[in-house]
C-alpha positions as CSV (number, residue, x, y, z in Angstrom):
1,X,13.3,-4.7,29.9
2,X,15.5,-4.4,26.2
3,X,12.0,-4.7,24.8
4,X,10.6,-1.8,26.4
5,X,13.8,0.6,25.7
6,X,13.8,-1.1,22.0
7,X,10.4,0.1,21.6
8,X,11.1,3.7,22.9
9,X,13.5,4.3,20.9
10,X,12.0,3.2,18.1
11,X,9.1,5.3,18.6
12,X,11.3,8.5,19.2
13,X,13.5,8.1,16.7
14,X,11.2,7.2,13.8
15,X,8.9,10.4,14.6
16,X,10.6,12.8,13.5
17,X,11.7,11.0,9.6
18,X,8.3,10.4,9.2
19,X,6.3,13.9,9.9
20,X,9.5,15.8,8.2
21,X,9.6,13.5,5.0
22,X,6.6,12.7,3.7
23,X,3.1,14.3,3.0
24,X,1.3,14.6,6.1
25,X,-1.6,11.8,5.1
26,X,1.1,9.3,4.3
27,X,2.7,10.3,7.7
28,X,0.0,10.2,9.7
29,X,-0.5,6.3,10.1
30,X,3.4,6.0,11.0
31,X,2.7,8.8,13.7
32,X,0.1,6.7,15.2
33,X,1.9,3.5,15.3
34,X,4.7,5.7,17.0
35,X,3.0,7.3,19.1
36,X,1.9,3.7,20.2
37,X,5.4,2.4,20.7
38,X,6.2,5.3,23.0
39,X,4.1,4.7,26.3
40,X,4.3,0.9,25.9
41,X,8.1,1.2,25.6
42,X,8.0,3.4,28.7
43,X,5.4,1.3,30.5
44,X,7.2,-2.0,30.1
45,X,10.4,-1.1,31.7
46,X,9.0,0.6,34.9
47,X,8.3,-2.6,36.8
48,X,11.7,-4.2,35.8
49,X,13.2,-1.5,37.2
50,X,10.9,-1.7,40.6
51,X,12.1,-5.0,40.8
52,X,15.9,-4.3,39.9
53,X,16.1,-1.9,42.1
54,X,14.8,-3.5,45.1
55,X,16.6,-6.4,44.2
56,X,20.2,-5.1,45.1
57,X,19.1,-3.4,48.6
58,X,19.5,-4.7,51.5
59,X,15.9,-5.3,53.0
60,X,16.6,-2.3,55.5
61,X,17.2,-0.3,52.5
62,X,14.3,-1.3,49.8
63,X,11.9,1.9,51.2
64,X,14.3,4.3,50.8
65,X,16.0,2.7,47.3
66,X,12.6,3.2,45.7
67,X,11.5,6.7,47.3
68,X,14.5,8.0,45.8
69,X,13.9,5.8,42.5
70,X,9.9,7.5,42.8
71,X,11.6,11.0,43.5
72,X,13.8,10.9,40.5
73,X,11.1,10.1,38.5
74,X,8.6,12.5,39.8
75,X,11.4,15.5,39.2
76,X,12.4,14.1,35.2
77,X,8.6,14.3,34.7
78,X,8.5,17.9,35.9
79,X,11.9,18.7,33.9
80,X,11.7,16.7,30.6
81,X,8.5,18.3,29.5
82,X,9.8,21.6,30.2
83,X,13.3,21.1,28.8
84,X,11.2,19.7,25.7
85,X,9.4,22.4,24.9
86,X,12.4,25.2,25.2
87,X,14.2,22.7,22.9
88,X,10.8,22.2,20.6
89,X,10.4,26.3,20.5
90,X,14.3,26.9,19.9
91,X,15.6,24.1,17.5
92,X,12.6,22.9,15.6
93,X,9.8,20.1,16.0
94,X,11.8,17.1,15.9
95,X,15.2,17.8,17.9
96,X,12.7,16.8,21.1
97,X,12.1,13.5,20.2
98,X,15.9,12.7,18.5
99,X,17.4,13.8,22.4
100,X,14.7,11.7,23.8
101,X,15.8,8.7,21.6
102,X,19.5,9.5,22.2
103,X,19.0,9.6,26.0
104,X,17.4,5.7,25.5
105,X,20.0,4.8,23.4
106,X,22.6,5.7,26.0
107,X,20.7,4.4,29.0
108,X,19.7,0.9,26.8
109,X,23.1,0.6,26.4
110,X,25.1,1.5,29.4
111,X,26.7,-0.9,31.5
112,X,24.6,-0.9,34.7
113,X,21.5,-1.8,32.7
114,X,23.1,-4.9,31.3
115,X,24.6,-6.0,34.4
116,X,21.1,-5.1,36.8
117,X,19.0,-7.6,34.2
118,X,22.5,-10.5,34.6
119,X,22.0,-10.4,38.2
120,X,18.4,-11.1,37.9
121,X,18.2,-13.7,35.5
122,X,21.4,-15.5,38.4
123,X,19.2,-15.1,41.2
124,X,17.5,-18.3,42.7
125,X,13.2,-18.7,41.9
126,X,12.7,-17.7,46.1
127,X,14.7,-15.0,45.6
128,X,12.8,-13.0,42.8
């Protein structure tokens, strides 16, 4: 999962630097490897978090722990792209992606993510 979150933050942050910086053909081969890092940052971690959530349900619980996991997502991927493009229209091209990369770094970082991938690694083989 830190590889994932690594990776999409790496891609978001570096975006920006690169288109405002330098010429745009010597920018456009960073944008590309970017752009790569971005869905494959967010693609990794999904399943991780599937599984992290469902482990620390109860088994009465697991449904309704990842409808409102599904639910959450389905709403931020309503919201983000709209938030985005107020904040792309109002502050500029590149404040979208440096609040993107801030909102990874906060999440990579916080507590709960650390301590959901501990309690993982702890559990038994017949329990993961």
């Amino acid at each position: 999962m830190q590889i994932g979150t690594i990776s999409l933050l790496l891609g978001l942050a570096l975006m920006p630097p690169a288109a405002a910086f330098l010429s745009p053909m010597r920018a456009l081969p960073l944008f590309i490897v970017f752009l790569i890092l971005v869905p494959t940052g967010t693609a990794l971690p999904l399943s991780g978090l599937d599984v992290a959530g469902q482990s620390t349900d109860a088994a009465t619980r697991a449904g309704a722990g990842d409808g409102a996991q599904q639910t959450f997502r389905g709403i931020m991927s309503i919201v983000g792209p709209v938030g985005a493009t107020l904040v792309f229209a109002t502050l500029g091209h590149g404040v979208p992606f440096l609040i993107a990369a801030a909102i990874v770094a906060v999440a990579g970082c916080s507590p709960s993510a650390s301590v959901q991938q501990r309690r993982w690694w702890r559990q038994p083989p017949e329990n993961r």
